[in-house]
OpenMM code with the backbone's topology and positions (N, CA, C; nanometers):
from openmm import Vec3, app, unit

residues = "UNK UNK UNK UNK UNK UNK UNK UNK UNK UNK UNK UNK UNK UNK UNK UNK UNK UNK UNK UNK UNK UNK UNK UNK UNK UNK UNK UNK UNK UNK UNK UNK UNK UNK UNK UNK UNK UNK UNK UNK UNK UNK UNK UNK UNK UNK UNK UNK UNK UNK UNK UNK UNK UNK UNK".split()
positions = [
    Vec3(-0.7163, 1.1602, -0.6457),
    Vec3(-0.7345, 1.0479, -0.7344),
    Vec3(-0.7819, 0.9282, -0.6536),
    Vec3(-0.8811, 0.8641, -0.6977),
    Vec3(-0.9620, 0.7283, -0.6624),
    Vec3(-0.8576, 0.6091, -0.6589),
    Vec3(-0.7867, 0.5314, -0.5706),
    Vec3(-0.6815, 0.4557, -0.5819),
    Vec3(-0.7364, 0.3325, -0.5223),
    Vec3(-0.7087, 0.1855, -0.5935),
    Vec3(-0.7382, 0.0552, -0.5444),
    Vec3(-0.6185, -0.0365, -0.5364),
    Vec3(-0.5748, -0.0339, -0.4690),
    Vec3(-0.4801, -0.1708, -0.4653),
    Vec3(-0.5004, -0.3060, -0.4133),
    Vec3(-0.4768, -0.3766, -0.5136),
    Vec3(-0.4129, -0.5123, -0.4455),
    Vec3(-0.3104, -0.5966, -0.4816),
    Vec3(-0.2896, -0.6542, -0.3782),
    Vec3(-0.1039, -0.7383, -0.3442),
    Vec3(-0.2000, -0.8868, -0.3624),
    Vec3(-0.0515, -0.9335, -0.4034),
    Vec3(-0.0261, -1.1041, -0.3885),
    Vec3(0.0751, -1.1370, -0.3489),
    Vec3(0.1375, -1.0895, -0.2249),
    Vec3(0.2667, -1.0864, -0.1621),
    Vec3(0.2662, -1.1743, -0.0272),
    Vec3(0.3531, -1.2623, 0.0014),
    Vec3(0.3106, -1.3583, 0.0940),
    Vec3(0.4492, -1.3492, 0.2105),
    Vec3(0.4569, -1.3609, 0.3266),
    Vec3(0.5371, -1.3567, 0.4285),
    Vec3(0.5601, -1.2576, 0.4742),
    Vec3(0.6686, -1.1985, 0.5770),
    Vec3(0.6697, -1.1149, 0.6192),
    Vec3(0.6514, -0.9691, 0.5578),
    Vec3(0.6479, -0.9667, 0.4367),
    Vec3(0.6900, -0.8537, 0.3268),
    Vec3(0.5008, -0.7908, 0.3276),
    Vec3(0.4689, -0.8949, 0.3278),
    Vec3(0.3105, -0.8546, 0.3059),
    Vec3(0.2616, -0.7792, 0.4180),
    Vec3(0.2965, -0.8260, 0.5603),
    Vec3(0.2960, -0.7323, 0.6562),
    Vec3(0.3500, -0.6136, 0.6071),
    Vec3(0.4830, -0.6024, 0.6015),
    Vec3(0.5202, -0.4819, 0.5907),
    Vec3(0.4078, -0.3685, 0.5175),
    Vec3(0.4050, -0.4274, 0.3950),
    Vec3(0.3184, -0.3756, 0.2540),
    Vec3(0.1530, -0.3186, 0.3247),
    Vec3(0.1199, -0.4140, 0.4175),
    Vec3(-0.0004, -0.3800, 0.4898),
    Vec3(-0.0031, -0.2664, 0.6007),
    Vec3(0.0779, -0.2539, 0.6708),
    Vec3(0.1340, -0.1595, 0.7225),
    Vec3(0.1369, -0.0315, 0.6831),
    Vec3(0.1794, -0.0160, 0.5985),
    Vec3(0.2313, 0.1066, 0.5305),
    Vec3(0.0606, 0.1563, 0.4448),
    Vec3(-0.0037, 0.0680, 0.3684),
    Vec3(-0.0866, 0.0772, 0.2922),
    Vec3(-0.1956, 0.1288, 0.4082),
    Vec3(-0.1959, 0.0592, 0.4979),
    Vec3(-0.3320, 0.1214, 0.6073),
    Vec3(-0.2897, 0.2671, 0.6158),
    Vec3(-0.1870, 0.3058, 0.6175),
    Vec3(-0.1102, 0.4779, 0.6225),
    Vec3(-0.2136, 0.5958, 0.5640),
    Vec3(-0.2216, 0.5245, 0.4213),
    Vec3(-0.3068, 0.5887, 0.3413),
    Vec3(-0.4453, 0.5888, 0.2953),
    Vec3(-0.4930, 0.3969, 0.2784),
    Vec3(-0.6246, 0.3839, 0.2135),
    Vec3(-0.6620, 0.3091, 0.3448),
    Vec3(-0.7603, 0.2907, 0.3264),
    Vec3(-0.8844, 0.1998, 0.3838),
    Vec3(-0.9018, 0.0284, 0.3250),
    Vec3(-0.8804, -0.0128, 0.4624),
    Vec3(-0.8454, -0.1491, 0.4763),
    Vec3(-0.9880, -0.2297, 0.3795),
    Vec3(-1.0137, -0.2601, 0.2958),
    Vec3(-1.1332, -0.3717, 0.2811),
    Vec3(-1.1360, -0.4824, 0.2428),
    Vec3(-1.0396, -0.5851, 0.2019),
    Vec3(-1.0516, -0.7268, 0.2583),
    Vec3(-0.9163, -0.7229, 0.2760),
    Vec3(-0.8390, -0.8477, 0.2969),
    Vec3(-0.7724, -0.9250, 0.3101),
    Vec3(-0.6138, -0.8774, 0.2551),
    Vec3(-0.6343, -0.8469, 0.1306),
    Vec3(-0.4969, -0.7771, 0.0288),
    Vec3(-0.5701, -0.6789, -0.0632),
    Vec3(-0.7046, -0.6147, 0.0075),
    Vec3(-0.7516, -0.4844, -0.1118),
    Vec3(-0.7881, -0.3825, -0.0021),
    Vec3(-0.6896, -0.2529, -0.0844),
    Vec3(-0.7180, -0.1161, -0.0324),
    Vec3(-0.7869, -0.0086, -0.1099),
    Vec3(-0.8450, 0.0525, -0.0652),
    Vec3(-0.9128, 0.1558, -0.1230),
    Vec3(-0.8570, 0.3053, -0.0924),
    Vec3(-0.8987, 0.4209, -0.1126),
    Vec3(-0.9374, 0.5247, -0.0902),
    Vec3(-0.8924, 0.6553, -0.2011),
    Vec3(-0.8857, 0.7788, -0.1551),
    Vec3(-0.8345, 0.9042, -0.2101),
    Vec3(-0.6866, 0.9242, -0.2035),
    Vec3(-0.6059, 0.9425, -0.2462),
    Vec3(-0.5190, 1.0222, -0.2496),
    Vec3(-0.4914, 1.1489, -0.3550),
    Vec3(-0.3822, 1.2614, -0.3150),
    Vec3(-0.3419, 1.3280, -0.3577),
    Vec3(-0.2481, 1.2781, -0.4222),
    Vec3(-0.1934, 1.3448, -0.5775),
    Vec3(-0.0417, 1.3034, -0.6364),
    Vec3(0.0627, 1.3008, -0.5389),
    Vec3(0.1083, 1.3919, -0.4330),
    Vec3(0.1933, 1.3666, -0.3231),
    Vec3(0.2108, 1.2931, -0.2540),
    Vec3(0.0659, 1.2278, -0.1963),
    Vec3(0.0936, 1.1083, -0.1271),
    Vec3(0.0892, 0.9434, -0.2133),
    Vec3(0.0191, 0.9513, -0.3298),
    Vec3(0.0165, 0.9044, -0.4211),
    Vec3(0.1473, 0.8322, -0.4151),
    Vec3(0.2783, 0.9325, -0.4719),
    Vec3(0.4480, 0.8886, -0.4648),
    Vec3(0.4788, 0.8978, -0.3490),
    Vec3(0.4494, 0.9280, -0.2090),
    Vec3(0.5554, 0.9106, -0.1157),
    Vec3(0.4765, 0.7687, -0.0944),
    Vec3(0.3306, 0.7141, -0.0724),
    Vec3(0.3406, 0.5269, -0.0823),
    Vec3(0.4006, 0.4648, -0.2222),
    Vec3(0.3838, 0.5012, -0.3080),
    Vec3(0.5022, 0.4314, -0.3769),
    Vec3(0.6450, 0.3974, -0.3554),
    Vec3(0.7197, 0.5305, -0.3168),
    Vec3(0.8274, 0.4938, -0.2499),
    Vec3(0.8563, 0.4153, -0.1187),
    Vec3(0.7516, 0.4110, -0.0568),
    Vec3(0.7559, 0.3606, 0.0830),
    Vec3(0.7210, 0.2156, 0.0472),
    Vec3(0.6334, 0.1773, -0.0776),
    Vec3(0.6186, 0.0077, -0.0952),
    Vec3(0.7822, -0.0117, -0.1542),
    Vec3(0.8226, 0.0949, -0.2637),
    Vec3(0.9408, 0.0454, -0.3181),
    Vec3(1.0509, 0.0151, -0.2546),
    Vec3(1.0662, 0.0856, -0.1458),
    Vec3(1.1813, 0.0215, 0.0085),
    Vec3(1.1349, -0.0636, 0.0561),
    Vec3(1.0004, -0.1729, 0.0633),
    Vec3(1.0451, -0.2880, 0.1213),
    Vec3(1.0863, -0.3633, 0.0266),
    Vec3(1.0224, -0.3621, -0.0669),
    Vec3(1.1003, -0.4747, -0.2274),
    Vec3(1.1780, -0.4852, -0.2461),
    Vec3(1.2955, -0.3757, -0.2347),
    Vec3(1.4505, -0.3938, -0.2098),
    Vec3(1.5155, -0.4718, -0.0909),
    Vec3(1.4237, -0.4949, -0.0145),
    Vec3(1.4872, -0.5608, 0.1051),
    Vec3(1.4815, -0.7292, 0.1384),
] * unit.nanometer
topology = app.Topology()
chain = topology.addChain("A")
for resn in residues:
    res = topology.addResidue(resn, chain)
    for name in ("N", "CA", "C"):
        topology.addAtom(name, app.Element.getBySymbol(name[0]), res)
């Protein structure tokens, strides 16, 4: 599946969020990611954004 994200998340959290997001898609500006994923990896970055939000 064709996946685009972008954040409006500001301070350390956004690092985090950036971090994790380079894992999977392709960096292209500032707070927008691109690329492919599979449904599997699809939910394991979901879960992996949803543990920093709790924190």
């Amino acid at each position: 599946m064709n996946i685009i994200c972008v954040y409006d998340i500001s301070g350390s959290t956004s690092i985090k969020a950036m971090h994790i997001l380079r894992k999977y898609l392709f960096h292209v500006q500032h707070s927008v990611f691109q690329g492919k994923l599979t449904p599997s990896q699809f939910r394991r970055l979901q879960k992996e954004l949803s543990q920093i939000e709790a924190h």
